[in-house]
GUROVO-539367 format. One record per residue (C-alpha): residue number from 0; x, y, z. Coordinates in Angstrom, 3 decimals, always signed. Last residue first. Layout:
// GUROVO-539367
{pos:NUM xx:X yy:Y zz:Z} $
...
// end
This chain:
// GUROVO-539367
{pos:297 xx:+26.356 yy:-83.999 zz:+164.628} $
{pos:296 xx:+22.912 yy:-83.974 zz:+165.305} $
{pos:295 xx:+20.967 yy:-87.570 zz:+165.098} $
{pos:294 xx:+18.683 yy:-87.317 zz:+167.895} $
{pos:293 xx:+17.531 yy:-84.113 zz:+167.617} $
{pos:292 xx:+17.065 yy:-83.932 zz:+163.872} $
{pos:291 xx:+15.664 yy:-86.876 zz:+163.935} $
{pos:290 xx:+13.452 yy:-86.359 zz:+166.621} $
{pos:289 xx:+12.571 yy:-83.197 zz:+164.841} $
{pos:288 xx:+11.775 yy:-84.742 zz:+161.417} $
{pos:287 xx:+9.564 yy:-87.289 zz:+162.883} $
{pos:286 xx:+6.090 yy:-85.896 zz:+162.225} $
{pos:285 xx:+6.255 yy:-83.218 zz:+159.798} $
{pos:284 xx:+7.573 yy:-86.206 zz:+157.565} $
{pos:283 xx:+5.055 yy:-88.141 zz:+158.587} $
{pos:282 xx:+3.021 yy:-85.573 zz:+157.542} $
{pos:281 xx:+4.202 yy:-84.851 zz:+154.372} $
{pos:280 xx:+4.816 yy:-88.547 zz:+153.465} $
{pos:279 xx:+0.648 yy:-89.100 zz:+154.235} $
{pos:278 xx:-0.663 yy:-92.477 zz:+153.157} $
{pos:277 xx:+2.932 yy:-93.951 zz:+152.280} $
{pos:276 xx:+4.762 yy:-92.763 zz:+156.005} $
{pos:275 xx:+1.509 yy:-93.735 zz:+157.891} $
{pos:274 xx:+0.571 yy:-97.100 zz:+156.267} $
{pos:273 xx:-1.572 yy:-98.422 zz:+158.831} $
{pos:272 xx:-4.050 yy:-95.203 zz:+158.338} $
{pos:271 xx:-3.400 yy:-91.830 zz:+157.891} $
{pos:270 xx:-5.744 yy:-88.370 zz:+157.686} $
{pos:269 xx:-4.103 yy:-87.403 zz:+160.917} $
{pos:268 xx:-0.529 yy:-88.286 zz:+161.961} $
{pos:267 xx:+0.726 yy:-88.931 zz:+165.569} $
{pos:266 xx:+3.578 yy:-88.603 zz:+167.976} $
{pos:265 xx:+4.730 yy:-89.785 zz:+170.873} $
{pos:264 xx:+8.167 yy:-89.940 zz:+172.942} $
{pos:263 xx:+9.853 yy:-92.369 zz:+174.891} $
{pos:262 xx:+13.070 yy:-92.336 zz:+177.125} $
{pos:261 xx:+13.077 yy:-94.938 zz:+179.248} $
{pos:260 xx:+9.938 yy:-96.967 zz:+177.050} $
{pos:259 xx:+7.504 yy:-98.551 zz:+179.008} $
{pos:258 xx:+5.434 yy:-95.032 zz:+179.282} $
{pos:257 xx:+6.122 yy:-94.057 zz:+175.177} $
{pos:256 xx:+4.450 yy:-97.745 zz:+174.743} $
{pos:255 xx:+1.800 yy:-96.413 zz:+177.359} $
{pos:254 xx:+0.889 yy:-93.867 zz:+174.746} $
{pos:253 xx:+0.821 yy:-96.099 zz:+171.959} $
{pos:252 xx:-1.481 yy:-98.419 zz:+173.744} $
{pos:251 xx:-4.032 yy:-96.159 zz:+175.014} $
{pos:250 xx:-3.714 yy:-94.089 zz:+171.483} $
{pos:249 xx:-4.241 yy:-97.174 zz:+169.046} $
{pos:248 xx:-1.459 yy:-98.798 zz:+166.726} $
{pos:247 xx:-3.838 yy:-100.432 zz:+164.114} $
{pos:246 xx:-4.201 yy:-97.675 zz:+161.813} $
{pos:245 xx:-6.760 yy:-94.569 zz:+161.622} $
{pos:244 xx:-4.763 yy:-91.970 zz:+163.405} $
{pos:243 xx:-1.828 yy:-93.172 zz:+162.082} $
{pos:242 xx:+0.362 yy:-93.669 zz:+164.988} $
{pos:241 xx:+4.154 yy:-92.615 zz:+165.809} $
{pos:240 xx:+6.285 yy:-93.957 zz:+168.990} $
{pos:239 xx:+9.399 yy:-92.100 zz:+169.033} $
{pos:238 xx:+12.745 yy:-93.442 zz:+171.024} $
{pos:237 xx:+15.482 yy:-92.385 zz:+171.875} $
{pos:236 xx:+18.191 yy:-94.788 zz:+173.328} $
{pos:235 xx:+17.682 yy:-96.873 zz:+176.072} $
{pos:234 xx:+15.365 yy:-99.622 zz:+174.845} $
{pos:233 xx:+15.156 yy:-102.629 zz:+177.531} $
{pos:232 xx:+11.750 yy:-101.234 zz:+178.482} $
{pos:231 xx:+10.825 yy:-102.477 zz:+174.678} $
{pos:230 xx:+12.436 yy:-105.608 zz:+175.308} $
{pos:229 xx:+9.784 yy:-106.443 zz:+177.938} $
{pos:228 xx:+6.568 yy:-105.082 zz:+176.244} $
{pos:227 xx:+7.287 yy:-107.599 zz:+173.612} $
{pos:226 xx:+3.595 yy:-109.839 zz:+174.018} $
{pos:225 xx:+3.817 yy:-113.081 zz:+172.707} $
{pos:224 xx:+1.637 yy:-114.809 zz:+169.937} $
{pos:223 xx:+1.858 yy:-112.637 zz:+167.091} $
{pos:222 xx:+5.462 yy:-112.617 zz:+166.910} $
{pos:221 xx:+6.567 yy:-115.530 zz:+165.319} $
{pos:220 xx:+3.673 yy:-116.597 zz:+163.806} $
{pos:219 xx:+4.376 yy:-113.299 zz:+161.487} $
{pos:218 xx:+7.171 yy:-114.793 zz:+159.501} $
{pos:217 xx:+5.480 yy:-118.035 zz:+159.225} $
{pos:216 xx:+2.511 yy:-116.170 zz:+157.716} $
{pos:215 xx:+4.691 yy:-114.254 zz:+155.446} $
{pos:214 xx:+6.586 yy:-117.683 zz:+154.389} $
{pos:213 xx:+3.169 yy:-118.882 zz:+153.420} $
{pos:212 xx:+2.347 yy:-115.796 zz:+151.505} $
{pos:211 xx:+5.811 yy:-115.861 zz:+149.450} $
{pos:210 xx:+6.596 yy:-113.101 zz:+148.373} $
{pos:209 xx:+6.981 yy:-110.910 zz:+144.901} $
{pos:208 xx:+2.970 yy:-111.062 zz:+145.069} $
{pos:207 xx:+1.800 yy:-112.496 zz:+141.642} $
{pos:206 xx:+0.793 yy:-110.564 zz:+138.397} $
{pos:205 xx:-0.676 yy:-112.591 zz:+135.591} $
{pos:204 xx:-0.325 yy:-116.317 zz:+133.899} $
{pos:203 xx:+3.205 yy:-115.782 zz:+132.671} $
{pos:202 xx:+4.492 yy:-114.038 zz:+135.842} $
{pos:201 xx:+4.617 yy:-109.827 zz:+136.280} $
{pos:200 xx:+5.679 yy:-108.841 zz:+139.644} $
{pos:199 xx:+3.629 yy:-107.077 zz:+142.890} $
{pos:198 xx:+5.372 yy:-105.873 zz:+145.824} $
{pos:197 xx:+4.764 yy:-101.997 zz:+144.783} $
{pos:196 xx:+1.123 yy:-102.543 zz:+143.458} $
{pos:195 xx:+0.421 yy:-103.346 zz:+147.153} $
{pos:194 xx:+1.473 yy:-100.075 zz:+148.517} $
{pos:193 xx:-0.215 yy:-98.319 zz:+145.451} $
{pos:192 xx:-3.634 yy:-99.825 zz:+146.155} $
{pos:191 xx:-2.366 yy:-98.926 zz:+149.698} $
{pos:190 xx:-2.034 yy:-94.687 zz:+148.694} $
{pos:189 xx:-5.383 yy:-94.991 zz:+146.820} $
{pos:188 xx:-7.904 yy:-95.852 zz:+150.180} $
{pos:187 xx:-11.340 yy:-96.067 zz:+149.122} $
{pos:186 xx:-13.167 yy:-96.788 zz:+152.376} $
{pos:185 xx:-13.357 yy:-99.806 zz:+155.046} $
{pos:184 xx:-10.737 yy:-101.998 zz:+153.119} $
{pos:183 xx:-10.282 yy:-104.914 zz:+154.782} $
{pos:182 xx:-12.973 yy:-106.801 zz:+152.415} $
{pos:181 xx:-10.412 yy:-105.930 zz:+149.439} $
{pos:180 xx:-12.565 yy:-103.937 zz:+146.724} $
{pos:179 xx:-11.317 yy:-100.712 zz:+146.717} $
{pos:178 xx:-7.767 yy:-99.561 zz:+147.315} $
{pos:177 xx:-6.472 yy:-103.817 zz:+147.592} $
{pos:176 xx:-8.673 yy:-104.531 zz:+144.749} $
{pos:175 xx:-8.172 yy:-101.435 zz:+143.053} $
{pos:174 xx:-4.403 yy:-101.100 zz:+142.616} $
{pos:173 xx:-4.232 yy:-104.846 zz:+142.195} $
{pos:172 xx:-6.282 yy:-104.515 zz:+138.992} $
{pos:171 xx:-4.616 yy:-101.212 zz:+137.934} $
{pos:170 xx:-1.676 yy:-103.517 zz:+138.093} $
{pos:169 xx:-2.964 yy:-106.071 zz:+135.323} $
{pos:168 xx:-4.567 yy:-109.856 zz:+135.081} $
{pos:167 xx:-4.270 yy:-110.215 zz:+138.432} $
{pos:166 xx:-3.276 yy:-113.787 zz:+139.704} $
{pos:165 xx:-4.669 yy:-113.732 zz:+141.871} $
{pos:164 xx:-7.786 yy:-113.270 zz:+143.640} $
{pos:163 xx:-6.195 yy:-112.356 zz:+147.131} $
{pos:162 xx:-9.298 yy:-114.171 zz:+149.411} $
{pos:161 xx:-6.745 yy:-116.916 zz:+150.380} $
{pos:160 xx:-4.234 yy:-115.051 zz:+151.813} $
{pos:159 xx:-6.810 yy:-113.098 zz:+154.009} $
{pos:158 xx:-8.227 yy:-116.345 zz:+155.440} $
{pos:157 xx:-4.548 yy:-116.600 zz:+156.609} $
{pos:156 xx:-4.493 yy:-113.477 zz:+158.006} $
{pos:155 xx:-7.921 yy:-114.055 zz:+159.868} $
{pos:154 xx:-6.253 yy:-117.197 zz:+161.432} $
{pos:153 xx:-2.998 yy:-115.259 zz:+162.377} $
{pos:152 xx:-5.503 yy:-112.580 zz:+164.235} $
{pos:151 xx:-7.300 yy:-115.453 zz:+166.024} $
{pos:150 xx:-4.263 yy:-116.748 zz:+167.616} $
{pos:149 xx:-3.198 yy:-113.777 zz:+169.535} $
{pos:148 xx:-2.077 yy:-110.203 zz:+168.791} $
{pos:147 xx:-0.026 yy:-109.759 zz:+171.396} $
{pos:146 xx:+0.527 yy:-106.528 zz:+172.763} $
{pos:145 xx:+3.779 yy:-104.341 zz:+171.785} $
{pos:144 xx:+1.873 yy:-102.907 zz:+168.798} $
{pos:143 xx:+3.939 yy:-101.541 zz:+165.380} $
{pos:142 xx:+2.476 yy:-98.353 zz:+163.844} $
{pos:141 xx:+6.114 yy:-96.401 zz:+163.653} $
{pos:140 xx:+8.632 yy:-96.953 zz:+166.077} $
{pos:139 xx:+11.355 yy:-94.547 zz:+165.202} $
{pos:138 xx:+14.572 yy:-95.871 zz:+166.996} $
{pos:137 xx:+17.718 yy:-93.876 zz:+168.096} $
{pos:136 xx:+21.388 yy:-94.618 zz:+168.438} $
{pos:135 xx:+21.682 yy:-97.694 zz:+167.858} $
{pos:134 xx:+24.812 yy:-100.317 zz:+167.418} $
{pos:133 xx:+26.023 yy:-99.704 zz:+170.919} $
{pos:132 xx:+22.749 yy:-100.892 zz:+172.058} $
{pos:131 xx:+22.622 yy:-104.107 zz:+170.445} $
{pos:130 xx:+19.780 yy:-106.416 zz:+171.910} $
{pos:129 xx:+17.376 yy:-103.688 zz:+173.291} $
{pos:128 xx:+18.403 yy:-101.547 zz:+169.941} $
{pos:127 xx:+18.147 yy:-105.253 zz:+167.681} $
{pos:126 xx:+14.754 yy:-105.726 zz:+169.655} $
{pos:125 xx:+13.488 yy:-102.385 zz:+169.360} $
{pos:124 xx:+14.510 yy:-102.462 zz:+165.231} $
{pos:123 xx:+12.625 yy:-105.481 zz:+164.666} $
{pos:122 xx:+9.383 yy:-104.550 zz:+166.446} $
{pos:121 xx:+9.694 yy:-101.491 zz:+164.326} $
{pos:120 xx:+10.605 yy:-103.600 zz:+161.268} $
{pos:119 xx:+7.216 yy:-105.465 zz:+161.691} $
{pos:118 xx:+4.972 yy:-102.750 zz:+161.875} $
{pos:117 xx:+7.407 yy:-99.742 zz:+160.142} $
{pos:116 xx:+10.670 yy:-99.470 zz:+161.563} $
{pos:115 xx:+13.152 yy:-96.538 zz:+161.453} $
{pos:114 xx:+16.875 yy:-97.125 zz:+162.680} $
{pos:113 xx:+18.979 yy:-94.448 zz:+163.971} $
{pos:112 xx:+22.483 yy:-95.533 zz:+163.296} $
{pos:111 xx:+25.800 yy:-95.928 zz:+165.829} $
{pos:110 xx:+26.524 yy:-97.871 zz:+163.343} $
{pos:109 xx:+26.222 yy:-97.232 zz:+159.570} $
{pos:108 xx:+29.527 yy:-99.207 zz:+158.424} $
{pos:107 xx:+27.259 yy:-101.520 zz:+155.597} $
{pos:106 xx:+28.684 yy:-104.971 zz:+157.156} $
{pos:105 xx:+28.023 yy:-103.503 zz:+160.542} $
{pos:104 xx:+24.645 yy:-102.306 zz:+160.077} $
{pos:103 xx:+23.403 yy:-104.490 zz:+157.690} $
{pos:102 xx:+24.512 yy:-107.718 zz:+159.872} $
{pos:101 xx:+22.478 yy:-106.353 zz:+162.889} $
{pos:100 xx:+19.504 yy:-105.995 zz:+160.555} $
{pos:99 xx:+19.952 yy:-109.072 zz:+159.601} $
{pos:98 xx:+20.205 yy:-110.468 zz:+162.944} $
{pos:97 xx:+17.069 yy:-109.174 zz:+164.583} $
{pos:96 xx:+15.153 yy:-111.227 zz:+161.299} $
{pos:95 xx:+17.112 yy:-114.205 zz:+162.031} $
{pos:94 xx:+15.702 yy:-114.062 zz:+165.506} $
{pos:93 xx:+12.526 yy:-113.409 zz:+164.788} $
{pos:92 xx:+12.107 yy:-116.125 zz:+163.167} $
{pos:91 xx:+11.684 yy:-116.766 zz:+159.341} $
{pos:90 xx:+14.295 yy:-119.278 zz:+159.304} $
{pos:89 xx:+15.203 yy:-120.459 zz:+155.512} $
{pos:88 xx:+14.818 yy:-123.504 zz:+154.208} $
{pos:87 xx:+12.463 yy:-122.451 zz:+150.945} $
{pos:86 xx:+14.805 yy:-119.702 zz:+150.611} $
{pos:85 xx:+13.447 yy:-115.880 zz:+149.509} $
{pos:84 xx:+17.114 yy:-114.467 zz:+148.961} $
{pos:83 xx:+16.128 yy:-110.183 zz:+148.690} $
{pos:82 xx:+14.800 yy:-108.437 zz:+146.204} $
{pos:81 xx:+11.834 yy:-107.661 zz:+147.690} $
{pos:80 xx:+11.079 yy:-109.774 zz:+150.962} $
{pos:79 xx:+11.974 yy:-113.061 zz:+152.392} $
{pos:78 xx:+14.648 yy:-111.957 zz:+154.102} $
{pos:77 xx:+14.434 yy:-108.567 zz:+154.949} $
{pos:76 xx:+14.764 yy:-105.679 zz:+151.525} $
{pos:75 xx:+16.890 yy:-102.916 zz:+153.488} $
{pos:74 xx:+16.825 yy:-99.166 zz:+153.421} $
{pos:73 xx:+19.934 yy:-97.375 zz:+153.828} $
{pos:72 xx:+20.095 yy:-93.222 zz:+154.028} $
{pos:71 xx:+23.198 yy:-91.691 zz:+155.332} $
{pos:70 xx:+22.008 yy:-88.729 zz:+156.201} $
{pos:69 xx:+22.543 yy:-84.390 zz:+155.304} $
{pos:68 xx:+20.170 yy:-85.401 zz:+152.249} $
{pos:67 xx:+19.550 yy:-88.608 zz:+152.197} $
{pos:66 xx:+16.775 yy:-88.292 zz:+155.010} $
{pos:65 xx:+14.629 yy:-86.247 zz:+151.768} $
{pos:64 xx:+15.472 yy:-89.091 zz:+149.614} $
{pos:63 xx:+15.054 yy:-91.953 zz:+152.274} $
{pos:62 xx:+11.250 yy:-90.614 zz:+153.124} $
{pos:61 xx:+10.259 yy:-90.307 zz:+149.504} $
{pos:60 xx:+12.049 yy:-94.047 zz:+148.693} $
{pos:59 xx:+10.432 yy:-95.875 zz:+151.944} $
{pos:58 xx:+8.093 yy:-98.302 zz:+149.930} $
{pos:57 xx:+11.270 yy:-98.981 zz:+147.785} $
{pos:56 xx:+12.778 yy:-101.077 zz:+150.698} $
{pos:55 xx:+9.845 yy:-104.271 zz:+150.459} $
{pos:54 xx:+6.768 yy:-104.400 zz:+152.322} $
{pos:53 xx:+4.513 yy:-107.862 zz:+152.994} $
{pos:52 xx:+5.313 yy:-107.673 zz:+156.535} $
{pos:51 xx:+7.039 yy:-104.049 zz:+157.489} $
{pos:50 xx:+9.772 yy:-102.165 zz:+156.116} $
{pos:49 xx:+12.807 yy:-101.535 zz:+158.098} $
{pos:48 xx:+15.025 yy:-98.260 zz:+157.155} $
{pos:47 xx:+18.745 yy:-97.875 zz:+158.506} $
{pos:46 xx:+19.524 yy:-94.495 zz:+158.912} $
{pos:45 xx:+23.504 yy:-92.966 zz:+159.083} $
{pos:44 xx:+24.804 yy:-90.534 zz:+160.400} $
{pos:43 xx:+26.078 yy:-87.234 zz:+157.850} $
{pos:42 xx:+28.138 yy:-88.497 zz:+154.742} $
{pos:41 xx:+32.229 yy:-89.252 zz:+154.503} $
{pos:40 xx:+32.801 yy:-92.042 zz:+151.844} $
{pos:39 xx:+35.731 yy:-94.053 zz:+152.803} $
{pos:38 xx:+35.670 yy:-96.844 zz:+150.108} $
{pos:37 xx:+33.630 yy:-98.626 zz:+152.696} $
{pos:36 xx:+31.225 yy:-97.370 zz:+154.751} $
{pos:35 xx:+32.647 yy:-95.656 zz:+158.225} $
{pos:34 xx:+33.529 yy:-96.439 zz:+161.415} $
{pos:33 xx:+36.491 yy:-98.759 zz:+160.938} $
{pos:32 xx:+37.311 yy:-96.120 zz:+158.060} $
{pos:31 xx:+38.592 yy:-98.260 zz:+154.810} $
{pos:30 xx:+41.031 yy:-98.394 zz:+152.519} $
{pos:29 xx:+40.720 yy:-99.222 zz:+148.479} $
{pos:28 xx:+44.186 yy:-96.816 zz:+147.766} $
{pos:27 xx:+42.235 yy:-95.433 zz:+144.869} $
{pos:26 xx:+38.889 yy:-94.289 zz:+147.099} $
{pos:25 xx:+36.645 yy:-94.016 zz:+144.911} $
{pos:24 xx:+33.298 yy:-91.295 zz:+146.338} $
{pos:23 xx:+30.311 yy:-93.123 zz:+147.893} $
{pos:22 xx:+27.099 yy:-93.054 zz:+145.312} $
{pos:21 xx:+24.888 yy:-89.856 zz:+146.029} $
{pos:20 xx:+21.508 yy:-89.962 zz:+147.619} $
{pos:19 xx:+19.815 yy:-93.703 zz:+149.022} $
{pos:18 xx:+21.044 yy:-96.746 zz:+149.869} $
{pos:17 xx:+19.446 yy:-99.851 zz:+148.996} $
{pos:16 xx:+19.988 yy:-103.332 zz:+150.786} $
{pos:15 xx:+19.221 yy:-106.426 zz:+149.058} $
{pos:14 xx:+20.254 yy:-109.470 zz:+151.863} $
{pos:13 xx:+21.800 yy:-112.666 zz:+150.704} $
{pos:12 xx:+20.876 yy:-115.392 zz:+153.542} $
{pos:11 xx:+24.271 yy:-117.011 zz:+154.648} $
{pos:10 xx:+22.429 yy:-118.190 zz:+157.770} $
{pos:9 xx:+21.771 yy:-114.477 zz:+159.253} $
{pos:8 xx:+22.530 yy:-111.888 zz:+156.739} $
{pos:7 xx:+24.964 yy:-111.503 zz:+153.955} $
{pos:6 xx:+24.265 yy:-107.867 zz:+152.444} $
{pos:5 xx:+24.301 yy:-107.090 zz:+148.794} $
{pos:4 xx:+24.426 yy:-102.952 zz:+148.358} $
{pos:3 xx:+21.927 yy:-101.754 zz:+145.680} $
{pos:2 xx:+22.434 yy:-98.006 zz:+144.598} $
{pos:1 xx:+19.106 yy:-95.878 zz:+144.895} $
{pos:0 xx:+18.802 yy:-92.595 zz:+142.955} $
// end
C-alpha cells in the first residue's frame, strides 16, 4: 500500500509524497522523535525516491515495496509532476527542485536517507547530497548524464511535444504509440508504453499527459545547458552510478562519473533501456541491492 504524505516545498509549493509498507503506528501522547517521522514510528533508514522528467512516484512502486521492507520507503511526486501543485507561477529551476527534496526529507524525518534518482532526480539528488551532506547518506544515480546536453537536444524535445497526437482516444492508444509507434522508439518496447500510460489522465475530449509539456521543457532548460561534473566531485557519501545498457547514460561517461565521484561505484543492467528500474525491476533490483544493503546497514 502507499499512504500520501503532503509536503510544503520550495515557495509554498504543495508536494505529494508517498510512502510505502505499513502506515506509522498512533502515538496517543502525539510526540515526536527529532530524528524520526512523526507519530514516532520506528522503521529501518529511510529512502527517498526521485522520478525523472515526465515521471511521477508510482513509477517506483515495485522497487519501494521490496525497499519497504526492512526501509523506510518515500517516493515523491516533484513539482510539477503527479499529484503534486502544478502552478502556472511556479519556478521550475533547479533550485526549487534541490529544495523540495530537501524539504521532504526534513519535514518527512528520513534524514540521514539514501536517496535514489532516476534522470532528472539523480541530478537532483547529487546536488541536494553535494548541497546537504548531513542530510544523505548515500545516492543511487541511475541513467542521469553529468555532460551537457546542449541546445539542440531541448529543440528535439520540443519537436517531441508536438508530435504526441493527443488527445488519445484510450490507454491502449498511449500504450502503443509511445511502445510502438513514437519516432523515438527504435523497437517495440512494452515496459515505456506502460511508463507513459502511468502519467496519463482521462479529460472530456480524451487522455492528456497529467503535466504540463511546457513546464517540462522549462524544467529541463535548466539543466541541459551546463555541464554538473562539479557538484558531482562535491558528493562524499556513496555513490552508485547504474546504466541501462541501451539508455542514454553511456559506459565512457558512466565510468568516469564513478572517476569524479570520491567514492563511486558502477553498475549496469542488460536487456534495459532509459527506463532501467521499469524495463527490468529484477535486474535493477539485482543491481543496487548490495549498495543498499551496504550503505544503509544498521
Amino acid at each position: 500500500m502507499a499512504r500520501r504524505i503532503d509536503v510544503t516545498g520550495a515557495g509554498g509549493v504543495r508536494l505529494a509524497a508517498w510512502e510505502f509498507g505499513d502506515p506509522p503506528k498512533t502515538d496517543p501522547a502525539g510526540t515526536r522523535d527529532q530524528a524520526g517521522p512523526p507519530g514516532g514510528h520506528e522503521c529501518g533508514p529511510g529512502v527517498l525516491l526521485l522520478h525523472g522528467l515526465m515521471g511521477r512516484a508510482s513509477h517506483w512502486a515495485s522497487t519501494a515495496r521490496w525497499l519497504s521492507e526492512r526501509h523506510r520507503a518515500v517516493a515523491l511526486d516533484q513539482r510539477g509532476h503527479g499529484q503534486s501543485e502544478k502552478p502556472p507561477q511556479a519556478a521550475f529551476t533547479r533550485e526549487a527542485y534541490v529544495e523540495d527534496a530537501e524539504a521532504a526529507l526534513e519535514q518527512l524525518g528520513l534524514s540521514p536517507a539514501v536517496l535514489i534518482g532516476h534522470a532528472m532526480g539523480a541530478l537532483t539528488a547529487w546536488q541536494l547530497a553535494a548541497k546537504r551532506p548531513d542530510l544523505v547518506r548515500g545516492v543511487i544515480i541511475c541513467d542521469m548524464r553529468a555532460s551537457a546536453l546542449g541546445a539542440a537536444s531541448q529543440r528535439e524535445w520540443q519537436d517531441w511535444f508536438k508530435a504526441w497526437p493527443v488527445p488519445f482516444a484510450t490507454l491502449a492508444d498511449v500504450r502503443k504509440w509511445f511502445g510502438e509507434d513514437d519516432p523515438w522508439v527504435e523497437r517495440p518496447n512494452p515496459a515505456r508504453g506502460e511508463f507513459y500510460a502511468e502519467v496519463m489522465h482521462e479529460c472530456p475530449d480524451g487522455w492528456r499527459p497529467v503535466f504540463d509539456p511546457a513546464q517540462m521543457l522549462q524544467s529541463r532548460e535548466t539543466w541541459v545547458y551546463d555541464a554538473h561534473w562539479e557538484e558531482l566531485a562535491q558528493v562524499q557519501c556513496p555513490a552508485l552510478v547504474v546504466r541501462g545498457l541501451d539508455g542514454e547514460l553511456g559506459r565512457a561517461e558512466a565510468q568516469e562519473m564513478v572517476r569524479v565521484l570520491p567514492r563511486g561505484e558502477y553498475a549496469e543492467v542488460a536487456d534495459a533501456g532509459h527506463l532501467v528500474h521499469y524495463d527490468q525491476p529484477a535486474a535493477w533490483r539485482e543491481a543496487v541491492e548490495p549498495f543498499l544493503d551496504s550503505v544503509l546497514a544498521v
